[in-house]
N, C-alpha and C positions, 0 to 999 in steps of 0.2 A: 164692126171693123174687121176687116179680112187681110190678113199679114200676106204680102208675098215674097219668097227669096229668090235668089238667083241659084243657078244651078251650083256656084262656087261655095254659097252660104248653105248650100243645101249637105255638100262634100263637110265641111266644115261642122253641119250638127252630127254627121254618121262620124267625126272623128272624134269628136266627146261621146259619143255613145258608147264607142266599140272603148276607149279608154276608161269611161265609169265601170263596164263590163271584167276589164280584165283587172281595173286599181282598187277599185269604192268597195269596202267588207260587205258581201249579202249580209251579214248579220247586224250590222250598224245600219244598212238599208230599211232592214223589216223593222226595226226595231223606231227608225224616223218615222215609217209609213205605217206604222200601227200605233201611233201618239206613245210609245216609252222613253224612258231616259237613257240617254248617252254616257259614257264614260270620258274623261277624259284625254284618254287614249284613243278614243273613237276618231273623236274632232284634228289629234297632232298626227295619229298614221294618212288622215285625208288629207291635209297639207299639207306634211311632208310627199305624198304622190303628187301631187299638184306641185309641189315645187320642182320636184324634179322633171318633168314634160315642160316646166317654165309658164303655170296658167297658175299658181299660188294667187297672186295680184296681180290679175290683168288691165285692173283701171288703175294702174300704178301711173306715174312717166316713164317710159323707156329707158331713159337715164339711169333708174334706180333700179329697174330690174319688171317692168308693165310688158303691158302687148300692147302693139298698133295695132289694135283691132278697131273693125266700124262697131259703130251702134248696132247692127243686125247680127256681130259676133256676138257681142256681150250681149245683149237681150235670149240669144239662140244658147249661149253660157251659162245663163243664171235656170232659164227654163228645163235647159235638159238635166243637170244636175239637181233641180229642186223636185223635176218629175219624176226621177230616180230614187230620191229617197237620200241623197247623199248629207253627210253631216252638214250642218248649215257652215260658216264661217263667223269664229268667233271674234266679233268684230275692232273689240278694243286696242291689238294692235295695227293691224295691215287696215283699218280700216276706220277709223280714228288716229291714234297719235302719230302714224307711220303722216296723212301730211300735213299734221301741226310739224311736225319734224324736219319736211323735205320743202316746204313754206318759210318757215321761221329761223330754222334750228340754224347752228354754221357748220360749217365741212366735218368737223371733225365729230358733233352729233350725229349726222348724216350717215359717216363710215360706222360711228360704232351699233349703232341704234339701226340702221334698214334692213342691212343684210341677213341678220338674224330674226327677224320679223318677216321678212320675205321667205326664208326656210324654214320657219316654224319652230327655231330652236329655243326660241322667247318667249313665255306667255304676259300679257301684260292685264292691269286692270285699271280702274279708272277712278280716281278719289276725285269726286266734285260736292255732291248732295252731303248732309251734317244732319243730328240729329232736330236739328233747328233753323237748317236751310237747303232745300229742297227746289221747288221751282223759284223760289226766292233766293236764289245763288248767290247773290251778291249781299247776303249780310249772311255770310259764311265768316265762323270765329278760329278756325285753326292759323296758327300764328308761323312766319318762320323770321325768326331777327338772326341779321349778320352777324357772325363772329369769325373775322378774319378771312380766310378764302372758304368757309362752309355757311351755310344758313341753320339754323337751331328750331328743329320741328313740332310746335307740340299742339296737339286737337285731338279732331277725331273724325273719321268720313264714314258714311253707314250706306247701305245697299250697294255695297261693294262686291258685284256680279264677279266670283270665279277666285276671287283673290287669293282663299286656300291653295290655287294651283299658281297661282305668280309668281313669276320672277321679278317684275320693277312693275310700278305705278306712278302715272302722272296725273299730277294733282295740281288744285289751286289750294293757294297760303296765302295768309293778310302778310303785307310787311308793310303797311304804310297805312295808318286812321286819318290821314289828311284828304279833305275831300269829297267828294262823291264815293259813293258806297262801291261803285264799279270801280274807283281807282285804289290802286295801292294793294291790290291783286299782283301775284304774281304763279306762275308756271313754272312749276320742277318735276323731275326724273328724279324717282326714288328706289334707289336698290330693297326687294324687297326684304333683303338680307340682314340689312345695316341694322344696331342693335337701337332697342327702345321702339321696335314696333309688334306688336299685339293683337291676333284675331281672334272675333269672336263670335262664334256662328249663328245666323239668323235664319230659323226654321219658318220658315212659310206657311202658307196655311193648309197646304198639299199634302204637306208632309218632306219637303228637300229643301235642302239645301244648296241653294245657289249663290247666296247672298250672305255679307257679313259687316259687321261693325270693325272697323282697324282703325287704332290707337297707335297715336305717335304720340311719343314721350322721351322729350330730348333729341332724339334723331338728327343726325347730321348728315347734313346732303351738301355737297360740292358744289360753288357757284356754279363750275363747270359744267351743271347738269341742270340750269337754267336756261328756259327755253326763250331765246331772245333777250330783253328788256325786263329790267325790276320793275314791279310795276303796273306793266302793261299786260297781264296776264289774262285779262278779261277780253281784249280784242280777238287772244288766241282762243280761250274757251269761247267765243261767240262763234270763231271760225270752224272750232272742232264742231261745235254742237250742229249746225249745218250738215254738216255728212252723217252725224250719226241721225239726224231724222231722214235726211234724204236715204239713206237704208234701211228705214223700217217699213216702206211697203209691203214688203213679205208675199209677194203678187204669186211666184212659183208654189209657195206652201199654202198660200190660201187655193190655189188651183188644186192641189194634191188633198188639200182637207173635203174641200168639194166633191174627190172622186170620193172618197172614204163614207162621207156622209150619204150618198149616194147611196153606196153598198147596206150601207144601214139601216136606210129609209128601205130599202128594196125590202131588204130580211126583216124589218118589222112592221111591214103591210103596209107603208106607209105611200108605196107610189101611188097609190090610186086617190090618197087625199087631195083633194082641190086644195084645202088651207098649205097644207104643209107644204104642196109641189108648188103654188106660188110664192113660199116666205123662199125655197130653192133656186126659183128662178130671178127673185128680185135680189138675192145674194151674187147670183152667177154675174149679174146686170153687173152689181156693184164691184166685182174683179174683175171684170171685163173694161169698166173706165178707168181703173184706178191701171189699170195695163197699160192702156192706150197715152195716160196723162205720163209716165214712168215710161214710154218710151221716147216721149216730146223731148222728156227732159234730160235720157239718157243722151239723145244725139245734143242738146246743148251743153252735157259736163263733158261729151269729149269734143267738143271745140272748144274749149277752156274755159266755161262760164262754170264759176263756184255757186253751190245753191242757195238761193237766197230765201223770200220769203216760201217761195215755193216746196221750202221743205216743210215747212209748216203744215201747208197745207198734206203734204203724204204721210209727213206722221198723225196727224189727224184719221183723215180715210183709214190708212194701212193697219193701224190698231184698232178703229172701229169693228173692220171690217173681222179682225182675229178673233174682236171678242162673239160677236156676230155669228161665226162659224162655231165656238167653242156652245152654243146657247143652244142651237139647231140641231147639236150631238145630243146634248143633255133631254132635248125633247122628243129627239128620236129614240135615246135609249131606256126613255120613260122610265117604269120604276127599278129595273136593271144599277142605274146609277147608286140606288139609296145602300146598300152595302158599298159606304167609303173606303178606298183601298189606298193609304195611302205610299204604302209599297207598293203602286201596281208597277210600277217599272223596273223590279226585281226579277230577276231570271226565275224561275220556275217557282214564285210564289202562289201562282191562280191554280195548285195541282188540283181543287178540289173546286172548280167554277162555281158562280150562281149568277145563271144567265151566260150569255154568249159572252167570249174571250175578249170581243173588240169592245165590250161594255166596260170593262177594267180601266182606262185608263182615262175615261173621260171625264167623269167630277172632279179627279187631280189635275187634269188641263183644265177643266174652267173656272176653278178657284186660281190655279197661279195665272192665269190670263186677266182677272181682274186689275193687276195690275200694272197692265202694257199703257194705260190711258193717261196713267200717270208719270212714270220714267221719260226720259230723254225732254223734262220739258214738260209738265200738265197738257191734258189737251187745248185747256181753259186757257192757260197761255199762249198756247198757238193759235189763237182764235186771236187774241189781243194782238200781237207778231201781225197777222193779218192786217184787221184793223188796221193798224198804226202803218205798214209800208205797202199794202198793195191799195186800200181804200183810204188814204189821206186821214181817216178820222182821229 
């Protein structure tokens, strides 16, 4: 497939260039484009520069604070920025709750909740999965019962990506055993401040922390801060979950992993293998469709079609496709890998190397990459998802 643009769209990629150029930290750059860890602060200095040039949320609605861009902006937006090297965007607010929010929410969620997700003043996280319900979401046990104009919190939600840095978390609560297992669900906004809530960090097998167990115990949250309908909270988490698969193709970073592995393959003899250079070239195939299907779909979310079963299928491909690349590294850096580093993402830990610099960092990306097949949704379920709404069965 051969992209063309127009000479306007062309003016349009040299102005995200020359803006990654002058905004994006070279050193949060090298540090994406050489597989290490980010900080914190890596990920809020890039959105806040993105906020202020007004491209923070550009698949926002205009209303809230979007760009009217075409599909060949945004496509030419996500590619130049992921070809860079730039922090990815952490998705849980601007890109999840932000339009369970501007969807469901009323006016006054709307004012206090976008604006500060839109500038990056907010970080949020996402309490769905439980020690006990996972891609079976729906016999999730954390309770919240009315008392008066608050709800009374008490569970516990686990792989809670980032939540040490949060400020609120939207979550599913049972308030209702009548029924079907999907009803009596309900959607709240949780200050992460309010007291009776508890983290507790879950060490990966990397060696990071990304992830954590948070306990609610008594916690009081504000009907106010109910999203729509008692109740009806599963209609909204079916609609959150929607965007957050349709964002996980990871098409820019699989392209940028490809250049990397390239380099690898080169420096350890590896171009002139027939095996290796075909298992390359049938990966390159496989981000190359997963491109073309993620542009079909990009021109149908911005005529207003929400994603349906179709994000199924991208979370599918788009995680395969991550772990795919993480496996190619591992085989390229041969026995390089077997000193596990799991601080390779430590500023000037490797002072004393064994094996090349870009060897560090790869057996801790393919261990935490095990488990992208799992999050937002089993793959196994998205296969079912399939099934059931695009092939009748």
């Amino acid at each position: 497939m051969r992209i063309a643009f127009t000479p306007e769209e062309e003016a349009f990629r040299a102005e995200v260039r020359d803006f990654i150029e002058a905004e994006c930290d070279p050193a949060a750059r090298r540090r994406v484009n050489e597989g290490l860890g980010l900080a914190k602060e890596d990920y809020v200095a890039w959105h806040k520069a993105l906020a202020a040039k007004g491209w923070s949320c550009p698949h926002w609605p205009v209303e809230h604070g979007g760009r009217d861009w075409t599909p060949a902006q945004h496509y030419i937006f996500e590619e130049e920025t992921g070809d860079a090297g730039c922090p990815p965007p952490v998705p849980f607010g601007p890109e999840m709750v932000a339009p369970v929010v501007w969807t469901f929410g009323d006016d006054e969620q709307k004012a206090r909740h976008l604006p500060p997700i839109l500038s990056g003043d907010v970080w949020w996280a996402q309490g769905y999965s439980e020690p006990n319900a996972g891609s079976d979401l729906a016999s999730l046990k954390t309770k919240a019962v009315l008392d008066g104009d608050h709800y009374v919190v008490n569970g516990g939600k686990t792989w809670t990506t980032w939540a040490q840095f949060a400020d609120w978390i939207f979550l599913l609560a049972r308030t209702s055993s009548e029924g079907k297992r999907q009803e009596g669900i309900t959607f709240l906004l949780v200050d992460m401040t309010a007291p009776g809530i508890a983290l507790h960090p879950i060490v990966t097998m990397e060696g990071g922390h990304e992830v954590n167990q948070t306990i609610f115990e008594d916690v009081r949250v504000p009907v106010a801060n109910r999203i729509g309908e008692e109740n009806k909270g599963w209609t909204y988490a079916k609609f959150l979950l929607g965007y957050e698969r349709f964002n996980m193709a990871g098409v820019p970073a699989a392209k940028r992993q490809m250049r990397r592995l390239r380099r690898i393959a080169d420096d350890q003899g590896l171009a002139g293998d027939p095996r290796f250079r075909h298992r390359m070239a049938d990966a390159d195939i496989q981000i190359r469709t997963l491109e073309s299907t993620m542009l079909r779909l990009l021109a149908a979310a911005t005529a207003g079609k929400d994603p349906g079963a179709e994000a199924s299928y991208i979370k599918i491909r788009g995680t395969e496709i991550d772990q795919l690349m993480t496996e190619l590294a591992m085989e390229a850096v041969g026995p390089y890998t077997l000193p596990f580093a799991p601080n390779a993402g430590a500023e000037g830990w490797n002072e004393e190397p064994v094996g090349p610099d870009y060897a560090a960092p790869v057996a801790p990306t393919y261990f935490n990459t095990r488990k992208v097949t799992i999050y937002g949704g089993s793959n196994e379920i998205q296969k079912n998802i399939i099934a059931k709404h695009v092939l009748g069965l």
